[in-house]
Phi, psi and omega in degrees: 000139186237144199325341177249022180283109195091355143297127171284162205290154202305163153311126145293141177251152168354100176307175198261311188299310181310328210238337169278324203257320155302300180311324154302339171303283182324309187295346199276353175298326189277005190292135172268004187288106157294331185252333178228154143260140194211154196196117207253163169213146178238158198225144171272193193279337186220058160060001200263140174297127153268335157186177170209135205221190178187171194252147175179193153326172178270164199254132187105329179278100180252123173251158203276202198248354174288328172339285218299322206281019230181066203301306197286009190242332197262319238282316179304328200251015181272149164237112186351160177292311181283314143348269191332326197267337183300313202288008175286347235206159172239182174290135169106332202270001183231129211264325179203152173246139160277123195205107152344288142315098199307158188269167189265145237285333186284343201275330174292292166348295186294326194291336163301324181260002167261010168075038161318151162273315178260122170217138138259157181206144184258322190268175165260169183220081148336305152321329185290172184251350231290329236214305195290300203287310173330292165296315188306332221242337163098015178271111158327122158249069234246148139277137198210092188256329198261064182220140192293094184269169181289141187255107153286170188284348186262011178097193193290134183269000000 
């Protein structure tokens, strides 16, 4: 009998952008952001996770809960996902990023001088140059919506 005989047959696995792209779902769960949750992941040259960061305060900063009720009075002190995740990281050493979220123009910028090769994003940000900064510097800036998300009884979170 041989170990998958009675069984079902293997999960195709994961692409590395696919597996990257969960994991930011999963990181954009810790966002203290009531209105966007975001969630970043940087992947090296040999495929290994380098961080994984979301957006929210700077760490250590508890704001009181009148913070929250005022999305556009808050929106200067927030700090992006990919900020979080650059400080993880030195230039060069990250082959790709994952972002919930398309990243927003300073943030594609910023994702260009740590030398990324790769972005991905599963939502748009209209508002962003994200996509104009991308082709000039000759970085794939891809959608990737088709990766295996955590399910709640209300559907995907």
């Amino acid at each position: 009998m041989s170990m998958n005989e009675g069984h079902l047959p293997p999960v195709a696995r994961l692409t590395i952008p696919q597996y990257a792209m969960a994991l930011a779902h999963v990181a954009s769960l810790r966002s203290e952001d009531p209105f966007r949750k975001v969630g970043a992941v940087a992947i090296d040259f040999d495929n290994r996770v380098i961080g994984t960061a979301y957006n929210g305060l700077a760490p250590g900063y508890n704001a009181d809960p009148d913070f929250w009720a005022d999305r556009d009075a808050r929106r200067k002190f927030m700090l992006h996902a990919e900020v979080n995740l650059c400080s993880l990281f030195t230039r060069g050493n990250v082959r790709l990023v994952a972002c919930t979220t398309k990243p927003c123009t300073s943030c594609m910028q910023m994702l260009c001088a740590y030398g990324v090769k790769e972005v991905y994003f599963r939502d748009d940000y209209p508002e962003s140059e994200a996509d104009a900064i991308a082709a000039r510097y000759g970085i794939p800036l891809l959608h990737l919506a088709d990766y295996p998300q955590i399910l709640s009884p209300a559907g995907p979170m």
